[in-house]
N, C-alpha and C positions, 0 to 999 in steps of 0.2 A: 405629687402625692394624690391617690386616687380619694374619692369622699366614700363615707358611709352606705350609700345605693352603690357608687360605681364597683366597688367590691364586692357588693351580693350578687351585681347583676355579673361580674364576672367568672364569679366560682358557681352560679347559675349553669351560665354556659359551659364551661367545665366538665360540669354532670349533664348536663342534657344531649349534647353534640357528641357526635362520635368521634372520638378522637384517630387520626392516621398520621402518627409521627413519622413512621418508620418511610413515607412519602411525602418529605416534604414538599409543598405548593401544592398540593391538590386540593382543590374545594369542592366541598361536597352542597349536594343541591340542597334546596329547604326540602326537609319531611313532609312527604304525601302523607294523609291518613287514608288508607285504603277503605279501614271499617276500624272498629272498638279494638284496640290490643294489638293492629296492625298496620305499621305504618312502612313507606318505602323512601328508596334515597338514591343519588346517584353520582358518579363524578368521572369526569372525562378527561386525558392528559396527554401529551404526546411524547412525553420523558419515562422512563426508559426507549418508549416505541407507542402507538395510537394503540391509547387503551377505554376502553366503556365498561365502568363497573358499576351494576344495579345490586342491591340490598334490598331485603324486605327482612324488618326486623318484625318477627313477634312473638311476644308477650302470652307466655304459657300457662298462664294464671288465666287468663279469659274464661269467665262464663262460659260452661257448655262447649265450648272449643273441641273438636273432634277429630279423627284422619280416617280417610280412605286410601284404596291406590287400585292400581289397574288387577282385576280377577281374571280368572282363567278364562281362556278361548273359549267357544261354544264345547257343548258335550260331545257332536260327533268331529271335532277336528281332534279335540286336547288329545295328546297322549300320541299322535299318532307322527310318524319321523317327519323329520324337514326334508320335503322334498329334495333340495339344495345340497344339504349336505348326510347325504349317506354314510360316511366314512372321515373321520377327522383325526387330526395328530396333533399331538401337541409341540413345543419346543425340540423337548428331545426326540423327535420325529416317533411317539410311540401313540399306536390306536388306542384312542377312545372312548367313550361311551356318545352315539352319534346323535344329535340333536333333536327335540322331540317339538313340537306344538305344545307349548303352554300358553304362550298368550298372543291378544289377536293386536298389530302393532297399531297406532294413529299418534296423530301429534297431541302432545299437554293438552294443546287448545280443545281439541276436538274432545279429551277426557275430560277437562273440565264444563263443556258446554253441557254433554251428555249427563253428568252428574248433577250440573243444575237443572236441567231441561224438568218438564212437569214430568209424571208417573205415564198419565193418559197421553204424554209425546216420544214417549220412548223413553223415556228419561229417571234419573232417582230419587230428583225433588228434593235437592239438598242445595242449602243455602251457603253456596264453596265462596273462599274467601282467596286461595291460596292454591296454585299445584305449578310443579317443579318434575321436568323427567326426573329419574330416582336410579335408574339401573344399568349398570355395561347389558353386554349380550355374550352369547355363548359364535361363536361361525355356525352360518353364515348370516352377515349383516342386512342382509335386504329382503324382500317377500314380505308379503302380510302378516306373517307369522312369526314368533319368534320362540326362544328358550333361553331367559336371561342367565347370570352367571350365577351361583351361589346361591343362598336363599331365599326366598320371595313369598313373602305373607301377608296378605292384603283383605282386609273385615276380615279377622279372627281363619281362613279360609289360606292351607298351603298349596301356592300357587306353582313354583318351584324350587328344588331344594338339590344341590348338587355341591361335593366339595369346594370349599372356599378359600381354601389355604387362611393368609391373614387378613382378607382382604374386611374394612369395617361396615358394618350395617348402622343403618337409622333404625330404631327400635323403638314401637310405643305400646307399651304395657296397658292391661286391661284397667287397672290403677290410675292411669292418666298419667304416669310415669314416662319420660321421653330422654331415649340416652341415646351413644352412639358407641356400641356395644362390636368384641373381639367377636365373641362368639354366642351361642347358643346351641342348649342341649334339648332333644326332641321334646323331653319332659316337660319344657318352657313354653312349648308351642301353643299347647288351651290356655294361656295367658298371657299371647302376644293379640295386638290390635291387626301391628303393622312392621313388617321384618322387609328390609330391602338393603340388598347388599350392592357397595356401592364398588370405586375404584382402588382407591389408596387412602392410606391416611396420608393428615394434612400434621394436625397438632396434637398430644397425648396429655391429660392434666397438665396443662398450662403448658407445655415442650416442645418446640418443633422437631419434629422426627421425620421431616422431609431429606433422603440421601444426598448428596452436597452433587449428586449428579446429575439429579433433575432441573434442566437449565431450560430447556428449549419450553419454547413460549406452544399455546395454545388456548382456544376457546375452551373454559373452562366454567363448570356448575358443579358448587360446591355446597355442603352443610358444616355450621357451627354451634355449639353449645355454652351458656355460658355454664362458668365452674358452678352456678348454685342449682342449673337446668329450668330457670325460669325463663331463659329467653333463647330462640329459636333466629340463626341467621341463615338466609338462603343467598346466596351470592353468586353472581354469573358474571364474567370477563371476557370480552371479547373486543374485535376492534370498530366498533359499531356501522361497519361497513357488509362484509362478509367472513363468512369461516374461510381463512385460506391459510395454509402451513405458514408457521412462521408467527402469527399472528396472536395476541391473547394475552395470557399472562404464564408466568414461568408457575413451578407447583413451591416455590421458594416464595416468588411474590403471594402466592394463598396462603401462606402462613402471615406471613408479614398483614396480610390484609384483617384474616380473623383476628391474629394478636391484636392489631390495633380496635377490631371493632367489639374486646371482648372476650373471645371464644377460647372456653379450654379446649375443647375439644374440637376436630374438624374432621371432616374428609371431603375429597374429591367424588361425585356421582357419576359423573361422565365426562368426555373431552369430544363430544360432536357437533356435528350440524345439527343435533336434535335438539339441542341445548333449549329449554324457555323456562321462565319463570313467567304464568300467567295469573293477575289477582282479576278482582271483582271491577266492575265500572257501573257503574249508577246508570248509565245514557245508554253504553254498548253492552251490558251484560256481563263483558270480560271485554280483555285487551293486555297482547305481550309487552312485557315492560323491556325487552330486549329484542324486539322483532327489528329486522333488517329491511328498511325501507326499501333498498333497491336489490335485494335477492329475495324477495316473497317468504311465504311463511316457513318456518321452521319444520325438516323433517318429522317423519313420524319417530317419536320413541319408543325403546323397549317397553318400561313400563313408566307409569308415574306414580307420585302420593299429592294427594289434596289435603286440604284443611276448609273444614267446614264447620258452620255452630251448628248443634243437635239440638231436637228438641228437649227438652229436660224429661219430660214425661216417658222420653223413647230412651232417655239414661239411666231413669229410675226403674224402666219396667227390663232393660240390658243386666240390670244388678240380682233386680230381683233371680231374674233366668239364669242368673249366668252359673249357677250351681248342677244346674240341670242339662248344662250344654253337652259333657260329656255322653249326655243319653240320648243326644239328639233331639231335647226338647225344648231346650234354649231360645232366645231370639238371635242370638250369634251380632247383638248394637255392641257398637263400640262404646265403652267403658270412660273414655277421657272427658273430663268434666266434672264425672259424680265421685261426690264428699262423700265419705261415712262419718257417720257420728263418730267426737272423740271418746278413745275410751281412757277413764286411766291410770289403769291396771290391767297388763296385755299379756295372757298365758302361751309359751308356745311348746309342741313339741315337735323334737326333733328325729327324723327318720334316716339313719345312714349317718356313721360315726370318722367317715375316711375324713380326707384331705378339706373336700369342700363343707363336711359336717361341724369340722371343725373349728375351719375358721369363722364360719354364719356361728357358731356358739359363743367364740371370743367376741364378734361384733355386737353380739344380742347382750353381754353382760357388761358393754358400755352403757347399758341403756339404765335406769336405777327404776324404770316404772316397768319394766318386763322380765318374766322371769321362766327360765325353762321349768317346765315342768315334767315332762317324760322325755326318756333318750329311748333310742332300739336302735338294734342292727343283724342280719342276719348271723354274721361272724361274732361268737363269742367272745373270739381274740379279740376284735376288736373292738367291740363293747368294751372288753375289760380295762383297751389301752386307754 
């Protein structure tokens, strides 16, 4: 019969440690703390097959907590074809829309150096905690250049935006809101931070929606959300040797993995040799927490997103501006971090009475401290309805 402490200290652990039933034997390493609100973990197994999985959990609450990601290529490249590929077809062997220069490729590493680097060293003088490649690509895969898949929006700033079928995006709202969102409509766009669309989904509120045919293993970099979107997991699998076919985790094991650590929601980023999760180091500046000792540093990726703290001053004076961005006179800071005052009594009205008017009206009259106040719509019919 355990005593009085040996029970606190066990439902302690409990809550603290990340739980991974769904694998049993696997031990996970003791919690790095990276920085405040960010901590990393790791565990290594040779059951199913030689697997290396790193985590960096964090904590979405953080102070001044911020995201950037990869911007578009210089001004005389952007826009203009990929040399490589002139002419593209898809599955069903039908032409394309052929590949353009949107952004300019390097490895995480090299994104996050540059974003820490001082102003007067080339650099943006931000204080990154956190960055993960974030995006497939469009053909072809190689050259300095790329033109990722679907849509790409990085500091407030569309980088690229091409059909996406269902593929899901990381999404961080000017709000400091962070989801992993089906879709988005252009009208969303002056209130996104950060849009990057990734591979597949993994889990859907709380569900695995992985196809029961996704088997075959691979080097995998994935994101999770938990169900209240207060915590943020980044997760990469590999077999801490080299990326070779065959090797990794199956897209059935990433569910099973964010289940266990959490995560309603999930998706897949990529399945390359681009793969890194890179945090901060006190000694080196930065260092990949998934680098392959005996195959050198990880390719360049399409794009990435970072996580950085802002200054407060530079989020307070984002707020202030941010009304004015539509006119171009904005600061175009990212939003994530800064409160508004509560209010409480919250007027709204609403603009377009269709499908999505309607349900945002049922949702708003859950609320018992907000209250519409005006409706419109062009259609009278449907005003009426």
């Amino acid at each position: 019969m355990m005593s009085r402490i040996e029970t606190r200290l066990f439902v302690l652990a409990a809550v603290l440690l990340p739980s991974f039933a769904s694998f049993a034997g696997y031990r996970w390493s003791k919690s790095e703390s990276i920085a405040y609100g960010v901590t990393a973990f790791k565990c290594e197994t040779q059951d199913p097959r030689p697997m290396r999985i790193n985590v960096v959990k964090v904590d979405l609450r953080t102070p001044n907590l911020a995201f950037t990601g990869t911007g578009r290529a210089a001004e005389k490249e952007y826009g203009k074809p990929l040399a490589e590929a002139k002419t593209l077809y898809n599955q069903k062997n039908e032409k394309v829309e052929p590949a353009e220069v949107r952004v300019h490729r390097q490895p995480t590493a090299a994104f996050f150096a540059k974003s820490a680097a001082s102003v007067d060293r080339g650099g943006r003088g931000l204080d990154m905690l956190v960055a993960f490649n974030s995006v497939p690509t469009r053909p072809p895969y190689s050259g300095d250049y790329a033109d990722p898949r679907g849509l790409v929006i990085s500091d407030g700033i569309v980088v690229a935006d091409h059909p996406r079928g269902r593929s899901p995006m990381f999404v961080v709202r000017r709000n400091g809101v962070v989801e992993i969102a089906e879709s988005l409509v252009s009208t969303e766009y002056p209130d996104i931070v950060v849009a990057h669309t990734g591979q597949s989904w993994v889990r859907r509120g709380g569900k695995n929606v992985v196809p029961p045919e996704r088997v075959t293993p691979a080097a995998r970099l994935g994101l999770g959300l938990s169900a209240d979107r207060r915590t943020l997991y980044i997760v990469s699998v590999d077999n801490g040797v080299s990326i070779e076919r065959g090797t990794g985790a199956t897209v059935q094991e990433m569910n099973d993995i964010f289940e266990d650590l959490g995560a309603a929601d999930a998706m897949l980023t990529d399945s390359a040799s681009s793969n890194s999760i890179v945090v901060k180091d006190r000694e080196k500046g930065f260092r990949i927490l998934n680098r392959f000792e005996s195959a050198g540093e990880p390719k360049a990726a399409f794009a990435s997103v970072g996580l950085y703290l802002a200054d407060r001053k530079a989020l307070a004076a984002a707020a202030a501006g941010c009304q004015f961005e539509r006119m171009g006179f904005g600061t175009g800071a990212p939003m994530a971090g800064f409160v508004a005052p509560k209010l409480k009594h919250i007027r709204v009205g609403l603009v377009g009475t269709g499908s999505r008017g309607t349900y945002a009206f049922k949702r708003l009259a859950l609320f018992p401290n907000v209250e519409v106040t005006a409706i419109c719509d062009v259609s009278e019919a449907m005003f009426k309805d």
